[in-house]
C-alpha positions as CSV (number, residue, x, y, z in Angstrom):
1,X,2.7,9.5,-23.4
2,X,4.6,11.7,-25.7
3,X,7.9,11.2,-23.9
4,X,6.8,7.2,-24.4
5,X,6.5,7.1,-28.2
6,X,10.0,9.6,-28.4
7,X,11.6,6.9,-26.7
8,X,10.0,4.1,-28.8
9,X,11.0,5.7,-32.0
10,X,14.5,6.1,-30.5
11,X,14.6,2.4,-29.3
12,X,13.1,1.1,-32.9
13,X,15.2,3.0,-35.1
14,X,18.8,2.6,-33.0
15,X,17.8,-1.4,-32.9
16,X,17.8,-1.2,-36.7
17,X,20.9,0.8,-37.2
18,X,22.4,-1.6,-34.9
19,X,21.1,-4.7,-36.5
20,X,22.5,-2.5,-40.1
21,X,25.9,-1.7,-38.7
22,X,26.5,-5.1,-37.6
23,X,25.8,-6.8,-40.5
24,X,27.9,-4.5,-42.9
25,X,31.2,-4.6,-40.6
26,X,30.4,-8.5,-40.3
27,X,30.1,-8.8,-44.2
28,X,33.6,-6.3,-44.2
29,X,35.2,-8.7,-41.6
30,X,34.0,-11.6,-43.4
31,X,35.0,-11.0,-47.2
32,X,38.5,-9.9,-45.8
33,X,39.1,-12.5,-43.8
34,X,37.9,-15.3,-47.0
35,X,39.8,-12.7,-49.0
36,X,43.7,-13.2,-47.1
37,X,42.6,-16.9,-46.4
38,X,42.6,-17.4,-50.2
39,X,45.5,-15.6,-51.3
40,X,47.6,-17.3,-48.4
41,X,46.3,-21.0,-49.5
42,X,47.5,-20.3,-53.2
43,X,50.1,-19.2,-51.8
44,X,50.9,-22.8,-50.1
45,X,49.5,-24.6,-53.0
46,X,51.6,-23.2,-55.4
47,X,55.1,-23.4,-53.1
48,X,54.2,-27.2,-52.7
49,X,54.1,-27.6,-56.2
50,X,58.0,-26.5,-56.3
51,X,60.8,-29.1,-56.0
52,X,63.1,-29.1,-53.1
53,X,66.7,-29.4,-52.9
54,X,68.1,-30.8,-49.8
55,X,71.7,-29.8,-50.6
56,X,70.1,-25.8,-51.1
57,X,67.8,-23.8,-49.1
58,X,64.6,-22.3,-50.9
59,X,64.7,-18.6,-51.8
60,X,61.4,-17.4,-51.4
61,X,62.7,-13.7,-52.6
62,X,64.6,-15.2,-56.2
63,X,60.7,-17.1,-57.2
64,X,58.9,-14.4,-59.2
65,X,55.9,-15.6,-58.2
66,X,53.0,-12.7,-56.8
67,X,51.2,-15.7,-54.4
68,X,54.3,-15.8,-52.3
69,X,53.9,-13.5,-50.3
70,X,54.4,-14.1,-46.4
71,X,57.9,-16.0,-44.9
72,X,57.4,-20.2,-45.4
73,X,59.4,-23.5,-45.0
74,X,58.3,-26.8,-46.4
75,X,58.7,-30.1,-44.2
76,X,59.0,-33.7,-46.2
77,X,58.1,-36.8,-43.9
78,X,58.2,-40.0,-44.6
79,X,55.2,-42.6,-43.7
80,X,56.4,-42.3,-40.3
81,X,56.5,-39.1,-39.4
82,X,60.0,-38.6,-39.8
83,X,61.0,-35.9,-41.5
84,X,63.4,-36.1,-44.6
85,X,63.8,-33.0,-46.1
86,X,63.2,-29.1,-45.7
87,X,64.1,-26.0,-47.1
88,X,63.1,-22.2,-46.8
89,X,65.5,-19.5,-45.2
90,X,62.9,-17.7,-43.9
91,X,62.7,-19.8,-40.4
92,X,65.6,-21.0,-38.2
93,X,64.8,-24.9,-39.2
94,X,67.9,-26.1,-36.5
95,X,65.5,-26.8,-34.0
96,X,64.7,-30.4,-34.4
97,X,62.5,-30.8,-31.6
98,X,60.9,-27.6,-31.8
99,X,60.1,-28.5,-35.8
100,X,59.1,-32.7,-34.9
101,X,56.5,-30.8,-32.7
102,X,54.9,-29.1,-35.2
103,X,55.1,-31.4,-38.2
104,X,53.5,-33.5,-35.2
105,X,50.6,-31.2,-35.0
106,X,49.8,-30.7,-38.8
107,X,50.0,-34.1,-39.4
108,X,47.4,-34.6,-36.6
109,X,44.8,-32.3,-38.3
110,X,41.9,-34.0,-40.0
111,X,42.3,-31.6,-43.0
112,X,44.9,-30.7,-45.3
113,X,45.2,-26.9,-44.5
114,X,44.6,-25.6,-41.3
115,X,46.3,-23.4,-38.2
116,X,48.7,-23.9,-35.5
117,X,47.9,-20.7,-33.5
118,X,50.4,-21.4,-31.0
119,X,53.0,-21.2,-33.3
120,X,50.8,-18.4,-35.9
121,X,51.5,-21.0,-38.7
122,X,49.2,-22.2,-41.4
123,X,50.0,-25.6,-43.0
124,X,49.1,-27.3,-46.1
125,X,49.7,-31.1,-46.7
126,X,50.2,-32.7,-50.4
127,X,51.7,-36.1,-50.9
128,X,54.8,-36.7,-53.3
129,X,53.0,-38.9,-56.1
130,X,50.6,-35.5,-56.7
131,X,53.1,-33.3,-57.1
132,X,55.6,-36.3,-59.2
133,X,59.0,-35.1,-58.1
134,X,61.6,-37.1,-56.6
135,X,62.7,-36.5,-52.8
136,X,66.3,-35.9,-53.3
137,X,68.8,-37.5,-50.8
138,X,72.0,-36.3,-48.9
139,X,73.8,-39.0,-51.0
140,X,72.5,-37.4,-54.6
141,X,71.7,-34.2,-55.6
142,X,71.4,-34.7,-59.4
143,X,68.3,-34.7,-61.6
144,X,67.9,-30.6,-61.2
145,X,67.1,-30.5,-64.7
146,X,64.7,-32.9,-65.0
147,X,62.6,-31.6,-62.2
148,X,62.7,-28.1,-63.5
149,X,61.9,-29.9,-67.2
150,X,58.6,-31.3,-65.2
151,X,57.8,-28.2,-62.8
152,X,54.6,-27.2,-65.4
153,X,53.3,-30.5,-65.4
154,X,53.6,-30.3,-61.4
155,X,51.7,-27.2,-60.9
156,X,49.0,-27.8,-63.1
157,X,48.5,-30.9,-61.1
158,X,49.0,-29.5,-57.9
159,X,46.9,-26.3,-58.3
160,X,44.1,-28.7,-60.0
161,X,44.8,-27.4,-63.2
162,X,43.6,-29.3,-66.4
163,X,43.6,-28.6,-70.6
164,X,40.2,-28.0,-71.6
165,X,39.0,-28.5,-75.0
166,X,39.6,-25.1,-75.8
167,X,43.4,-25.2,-74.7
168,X,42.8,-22.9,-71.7
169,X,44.1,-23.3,-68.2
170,X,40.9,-23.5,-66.0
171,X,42.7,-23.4,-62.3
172,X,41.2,-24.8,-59.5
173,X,39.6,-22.6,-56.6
174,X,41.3,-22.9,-53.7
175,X,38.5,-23.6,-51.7
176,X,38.0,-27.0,-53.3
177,X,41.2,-28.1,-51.6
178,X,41.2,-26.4,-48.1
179,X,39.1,-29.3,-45.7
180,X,39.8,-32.2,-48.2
181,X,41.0,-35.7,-47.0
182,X,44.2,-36.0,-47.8
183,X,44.1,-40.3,-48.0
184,X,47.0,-41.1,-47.3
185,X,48.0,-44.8,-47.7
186,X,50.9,-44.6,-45.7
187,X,53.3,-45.9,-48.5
188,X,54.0,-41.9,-49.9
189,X,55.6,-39.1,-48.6
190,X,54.3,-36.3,-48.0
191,X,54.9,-32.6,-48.3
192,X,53.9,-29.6,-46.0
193,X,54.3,-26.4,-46.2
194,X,54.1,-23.8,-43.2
195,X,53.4,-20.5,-43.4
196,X,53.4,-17.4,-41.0
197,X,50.1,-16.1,-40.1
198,X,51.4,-13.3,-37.3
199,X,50.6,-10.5,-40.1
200,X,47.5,-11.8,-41.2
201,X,46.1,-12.1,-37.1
202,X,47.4,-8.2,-36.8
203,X,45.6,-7.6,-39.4
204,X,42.5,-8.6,-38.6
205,X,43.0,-7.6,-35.6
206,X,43.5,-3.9,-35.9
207,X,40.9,-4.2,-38.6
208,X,38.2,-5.5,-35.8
209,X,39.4,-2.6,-33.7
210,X,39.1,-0.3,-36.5
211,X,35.5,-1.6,-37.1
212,X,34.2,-1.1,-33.5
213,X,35.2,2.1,-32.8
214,X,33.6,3.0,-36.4
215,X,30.5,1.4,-34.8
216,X,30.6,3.4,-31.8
217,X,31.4,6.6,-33.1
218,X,28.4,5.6,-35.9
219,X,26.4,4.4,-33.1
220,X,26.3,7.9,-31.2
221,X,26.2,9.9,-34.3
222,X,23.2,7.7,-35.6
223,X,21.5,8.1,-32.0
224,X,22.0,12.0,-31.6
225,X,20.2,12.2,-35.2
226,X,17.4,10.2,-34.2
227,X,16.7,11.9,-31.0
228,X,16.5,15.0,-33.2
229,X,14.6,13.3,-35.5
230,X,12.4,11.8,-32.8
231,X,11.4,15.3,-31.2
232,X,10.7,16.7,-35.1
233,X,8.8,13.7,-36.0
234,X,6.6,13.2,-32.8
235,X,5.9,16.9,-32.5
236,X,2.3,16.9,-34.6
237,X,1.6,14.2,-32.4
238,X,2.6,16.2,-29.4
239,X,0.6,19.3,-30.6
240,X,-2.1,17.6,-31.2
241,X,-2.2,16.2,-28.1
242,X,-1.9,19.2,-26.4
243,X,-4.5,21.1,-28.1
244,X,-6.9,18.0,-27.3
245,X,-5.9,18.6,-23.9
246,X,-6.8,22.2,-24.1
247,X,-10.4,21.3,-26.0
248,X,-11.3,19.9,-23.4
249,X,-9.9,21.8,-20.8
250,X,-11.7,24.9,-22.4
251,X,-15.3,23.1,-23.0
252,X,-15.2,21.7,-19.9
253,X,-14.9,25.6,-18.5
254,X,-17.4,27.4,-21.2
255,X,-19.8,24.9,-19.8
256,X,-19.0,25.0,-16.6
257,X,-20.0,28.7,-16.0
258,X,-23.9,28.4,-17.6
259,X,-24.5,25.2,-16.0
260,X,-23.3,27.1,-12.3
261,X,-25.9,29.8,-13.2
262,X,-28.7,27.0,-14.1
263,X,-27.9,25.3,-10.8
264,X,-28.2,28.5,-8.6
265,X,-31.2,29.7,-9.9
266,X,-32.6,26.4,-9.9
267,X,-32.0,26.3,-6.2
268,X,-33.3,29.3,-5.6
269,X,-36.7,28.9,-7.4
270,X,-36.8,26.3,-4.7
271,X,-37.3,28.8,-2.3
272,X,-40.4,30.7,-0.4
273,X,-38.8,33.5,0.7
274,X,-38.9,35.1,-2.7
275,X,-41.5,37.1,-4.5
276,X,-42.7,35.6,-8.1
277,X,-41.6,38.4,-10.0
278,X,-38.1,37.3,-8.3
279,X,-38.8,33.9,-9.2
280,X,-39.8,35.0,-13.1
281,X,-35.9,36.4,-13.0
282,X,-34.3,33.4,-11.9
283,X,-36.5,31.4,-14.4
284,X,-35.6,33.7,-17.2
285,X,-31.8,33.7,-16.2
286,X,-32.1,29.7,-16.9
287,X,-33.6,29.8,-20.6
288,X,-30.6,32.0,-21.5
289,X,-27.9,30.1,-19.8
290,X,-29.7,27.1,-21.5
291,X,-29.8,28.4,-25.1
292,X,-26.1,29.5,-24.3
293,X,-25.4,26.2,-23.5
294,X,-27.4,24.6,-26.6
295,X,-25.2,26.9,-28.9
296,X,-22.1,25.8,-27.8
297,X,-23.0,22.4,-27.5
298,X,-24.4,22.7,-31.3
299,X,-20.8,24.3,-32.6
300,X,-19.1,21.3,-30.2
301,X,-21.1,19.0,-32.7
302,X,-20.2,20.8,-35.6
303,X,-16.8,21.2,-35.7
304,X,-16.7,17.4,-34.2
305,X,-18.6,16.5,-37.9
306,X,-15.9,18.2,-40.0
307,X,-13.1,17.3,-37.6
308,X,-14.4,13.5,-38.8
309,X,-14.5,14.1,-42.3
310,X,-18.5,15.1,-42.9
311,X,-17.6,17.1,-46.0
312,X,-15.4,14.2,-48.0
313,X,-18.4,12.0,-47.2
314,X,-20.8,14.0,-49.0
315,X,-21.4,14.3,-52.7
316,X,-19.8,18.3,-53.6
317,X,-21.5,20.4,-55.8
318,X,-20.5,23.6,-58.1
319,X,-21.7,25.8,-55.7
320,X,-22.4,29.5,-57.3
321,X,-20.4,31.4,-54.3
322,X,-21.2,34.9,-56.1
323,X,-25.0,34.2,-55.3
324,X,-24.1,32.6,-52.4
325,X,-22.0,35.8,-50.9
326,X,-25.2,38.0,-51.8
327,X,-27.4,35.8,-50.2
328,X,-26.2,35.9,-47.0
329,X,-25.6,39.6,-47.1
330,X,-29.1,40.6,-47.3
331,X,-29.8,38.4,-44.3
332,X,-27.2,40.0,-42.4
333,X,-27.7,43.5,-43.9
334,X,-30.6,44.0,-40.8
335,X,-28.4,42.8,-38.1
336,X,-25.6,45.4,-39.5
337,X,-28.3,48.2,-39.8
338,X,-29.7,47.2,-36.3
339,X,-25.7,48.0,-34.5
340,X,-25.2,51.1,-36.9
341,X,-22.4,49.4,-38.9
342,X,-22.5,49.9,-42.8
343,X,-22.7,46.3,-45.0
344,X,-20.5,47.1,-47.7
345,X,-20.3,44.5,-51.1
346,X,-17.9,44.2,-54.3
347,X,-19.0,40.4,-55.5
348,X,-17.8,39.6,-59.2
349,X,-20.4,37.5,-60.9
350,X,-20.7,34.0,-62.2
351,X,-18.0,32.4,-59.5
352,X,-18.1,28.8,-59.1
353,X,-16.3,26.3,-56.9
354,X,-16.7,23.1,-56.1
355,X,-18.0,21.9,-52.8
356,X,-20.7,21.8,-49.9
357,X,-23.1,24.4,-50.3
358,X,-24.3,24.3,-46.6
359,X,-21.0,24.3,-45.4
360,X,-19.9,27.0,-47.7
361,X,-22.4,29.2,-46.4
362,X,-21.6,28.3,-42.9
363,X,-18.0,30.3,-43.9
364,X,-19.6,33.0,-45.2
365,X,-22.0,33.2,-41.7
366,X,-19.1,33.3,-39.8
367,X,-17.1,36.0,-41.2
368,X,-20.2,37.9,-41.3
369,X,-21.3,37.6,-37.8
370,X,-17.6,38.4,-36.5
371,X,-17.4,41.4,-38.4
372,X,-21.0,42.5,-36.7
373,X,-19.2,41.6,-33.3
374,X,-16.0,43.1,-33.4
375,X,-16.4,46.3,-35.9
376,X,-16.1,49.3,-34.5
377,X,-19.7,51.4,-34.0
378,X,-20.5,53.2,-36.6
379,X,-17.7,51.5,-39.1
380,X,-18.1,50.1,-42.8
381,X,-17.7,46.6,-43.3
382,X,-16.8,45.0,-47.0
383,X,-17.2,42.2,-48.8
384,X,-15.0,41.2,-51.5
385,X,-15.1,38.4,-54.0
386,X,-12.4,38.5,-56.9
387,X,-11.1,35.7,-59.2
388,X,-7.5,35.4,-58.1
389,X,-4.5,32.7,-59.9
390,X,-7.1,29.5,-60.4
391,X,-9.1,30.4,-56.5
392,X,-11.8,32.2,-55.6
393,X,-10.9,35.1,-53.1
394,X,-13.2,35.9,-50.8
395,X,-12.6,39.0,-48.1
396,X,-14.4,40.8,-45.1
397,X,-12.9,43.4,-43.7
398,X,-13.7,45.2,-40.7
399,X,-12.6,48.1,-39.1
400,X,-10.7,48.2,-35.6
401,X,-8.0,47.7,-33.5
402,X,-5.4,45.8,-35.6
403,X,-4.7,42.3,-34.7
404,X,-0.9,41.7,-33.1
405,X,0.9,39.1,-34.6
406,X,0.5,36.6,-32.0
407,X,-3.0,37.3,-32.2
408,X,-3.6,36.4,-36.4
409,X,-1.4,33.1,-35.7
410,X,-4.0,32.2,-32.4
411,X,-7.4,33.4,-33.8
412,X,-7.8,29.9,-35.1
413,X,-7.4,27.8,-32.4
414,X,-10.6,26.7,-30.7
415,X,-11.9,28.6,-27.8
416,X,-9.7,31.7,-28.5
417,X,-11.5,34.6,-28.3
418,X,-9.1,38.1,-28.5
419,X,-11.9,39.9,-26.0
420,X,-12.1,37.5,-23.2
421,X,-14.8,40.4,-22.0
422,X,-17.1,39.3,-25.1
423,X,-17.3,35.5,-23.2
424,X,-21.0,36.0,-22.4
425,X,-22.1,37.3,-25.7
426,X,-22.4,34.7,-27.4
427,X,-19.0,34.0,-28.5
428,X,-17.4,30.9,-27.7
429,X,-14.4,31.1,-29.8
430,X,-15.2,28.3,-32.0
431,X,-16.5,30.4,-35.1
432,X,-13.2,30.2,-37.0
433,X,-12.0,27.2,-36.1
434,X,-14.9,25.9,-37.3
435,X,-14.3,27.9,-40.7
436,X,-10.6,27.2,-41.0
437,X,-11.6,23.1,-40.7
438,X,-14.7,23.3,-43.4
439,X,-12.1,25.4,-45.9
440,X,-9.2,23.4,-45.4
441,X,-11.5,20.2,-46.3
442,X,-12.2,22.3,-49.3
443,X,-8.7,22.8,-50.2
444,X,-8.3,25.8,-49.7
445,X,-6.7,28.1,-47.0
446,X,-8.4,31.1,-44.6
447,X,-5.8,33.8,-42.9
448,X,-6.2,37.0,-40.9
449,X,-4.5,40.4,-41.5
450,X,-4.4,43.6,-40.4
451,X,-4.4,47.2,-42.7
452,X,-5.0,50.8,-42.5
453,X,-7.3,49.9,-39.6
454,X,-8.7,47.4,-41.1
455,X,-9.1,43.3,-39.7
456,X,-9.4,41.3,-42.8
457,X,-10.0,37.7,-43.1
458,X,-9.7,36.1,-46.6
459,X,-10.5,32.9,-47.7
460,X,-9.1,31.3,-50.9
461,X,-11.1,28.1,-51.9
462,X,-10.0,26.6,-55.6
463,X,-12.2,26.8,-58.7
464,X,-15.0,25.0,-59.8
């Protein structure tokens, strides 16, 4: 099961990083793409906004103009299709057939700018009467200055600028000409510009290769940190589950054992063969394995009750835990006086905290009773109360061997016991796990230590 929900939290969080990665390289590749597509169509529509001269070739490097940027030539066809003029240095332009093929191509398109991927060209179409300049002819060249007189007037109307009230230029987005109709009537001319596109496909190119393997490289490191994060994360669950597994594992073996022994000397009362004082025996062997099993059954129930959140359900009181702590002493004090241990108390008065008093005394029952268990013969147990920063501090320390390490971080856990050999004495390891749960519902905190050859167990609970 744990191995299941690792690999779920793996499979979740990897599908959103993928879903993440994929959208922000798409939006990168995206935006760029709009981003070179728009500078490379104000690029066109401004070169179709200059004049050509039949009798000179364009220079694309002599224009100081920052949209040109990529090599061009401009074709100028008549209704036809034939073509009349061109100019740009940037192309061998000698071809005829190789250039009627083209021109063929763009003026097949549906829209004014679009791409001739066979050739990596872009095009843009404009007719003659937008742009008002005359086509001149291999039998005049003149009217140079007039058309550079009316070159402004061109471009505003070319780029779709226009004289606002204010007297600012307001030019048109580039956009709002790419895909238009051109409507040709067939009684203009018409202009269209070419432009090389080889650069801009590298470019996008190497900048899709770029972007995968910055996926894949993001992809593994994002996957090795969620299986990390996957083992760290699931591991309460896994503990938990484990020491369910255990619980019941261990209960199902503390009751095993009584119930074997109730079973035997049930069958054996059964019997003739033996003598009634025999019989009395087995009978008397039952009643104890029974109230054995009744106990552990009863601290099964308890810790099941504050396991499910008995104390938050009740209504807590300010519970006075210096009476509370001499109470219970002098109900133990016989019990210590019985084993030859010495009860021992330091209890500052008038200390209050806030809580269940039955539970609350439950705690104290339990420290009490293990200190009577485990203290060595003859030994002085003590009882401390103090007023520590804001808690309450309450101690019992017993004399004996000193805990190990691994034993103070295990005394906890349920159906730990240190002395497996005190099994049958009533002690099913449950005491202070039972303890830990009712003060950690109190907010408070319970540890075991070990000095001068002393076990002490302290309890910190927050005051009232």
């Amino acid at each position: 099961m744990i191995q299941k929900l690792r690999r779920r939290f793996v499979i979740i969080t990897m599908s959103i990083v993928t879903i993440m990665l994929v959208i922000i390289f798409g939006l990168v590749l995206s935006l760029t793409h709009k981003r070179i597509l728009e500078d490379n169509l104000r690029m066109l529509i401004n070169v179709a906004s200059s004049p050509i001269g039949a009798d000179r070739p364009f220079q694309p490097g002599r224009r100081q103009d920052d949209n040109i940027k990529l090599p061009f030539f401009r074709v100028v066809v008549d209704k036809d299709g034939k073509i009349l003029a061109t100019d740009g240095n940037a192309y061998d332009l000698t071809d005829e057939d190789n250039l009627h093929t083209i021109v063929q191509e763009a003026l097949q398109g549906k829209r004014r700018s679009g791409e001739l991927l066979d050739y990596n060209l872009r095009y843009f179409r404009a007719r003659t009467d937008e742009v008002k300049y005359d086509i001149p002819s291999k039998e005049t060249t003149e009217k140079t200055q007039e058309v550079q007189e009316t070159q402004e007037a061109q471009e505003k109307q070319m780029v779709g600028q226009a004289e606002p009230e204010n007297g600012k230029r307001v030019p048109e987005e580039p956009e709002q000409v790419y895909g238009d109709s051109d409507h040709w009537d067939g009684s203009s001319n018409r202009v269209i510009v070419f432009s090389d596109i080889s650069s801009e496909r590298s470019t996008m190119r190497n900048l899709i290769r770029n972007c995968v393997l910055i996926g894949l490289l993001s992809f593994l490191v994002f996957l090795v940190i969620t299986i990390y994060f996957a083992r760290w994360t699931v591991k309460p669950v896994e503990d938990a589950w484990n020491q369910q597994r255990q619980f019941v594992s261990d209960a199902s073996h503390e009751l095993k054992t009584p119930l074997t022994v109730i079973l035997t000397n049930a069958e054996l009362l059964k019997g003739n063969e033996f003598s009634e004082e025999r019989k009395a025996q087995f009978t008397e062997s039952i009643l104890t394995m029974a109230h054995q099993m009744r106990g552990l059954v009863d601290s099964l129930l308890q810790l099941a009750r504050v396991d499910n959140g008995a104390i938050q359900k009740m209504e807590l009181e300010r519970v006075p835990l210096s009476q509370l702590c001499e109470d219970e002493m002098l109900t133990f004090e016989v019990l210590f006086f019985e084993k030859g241990l010495e009860l021992v108390s330091e209890l500052e008065p008038d200390i209050f905290v806030k809580g269940s008093r039955q539970h609350l005394k439950q705690v104290i029952e339990i420290l009490l009773d293990n200190a009577q268990k485990y203290a060595d013969a003859k030994g002085k147990v003590t009882m401390k109360l103090t007023k520590g920063n804001h808690m309450a501090v309450l101690s019992v320390s017993d004399p004996g061997e000193a805990l190990s390490e691994e034993e103070r971080k295990n005394i906890f856990k349920r159906f730990y016991r240190v002395d497996e050999a005190r099994a049958m004495n009533h002690s099913y390891g449950l005491g202070l796990s039972i303890a830990e749960s009712i003060v950690t519902n109190h907010h408070g905190r319970i540890y075991a230590d070990s000095k001068d050859g002393y076990n002490i167990f302290t309890v910190e609970l927050p005051l009232a």
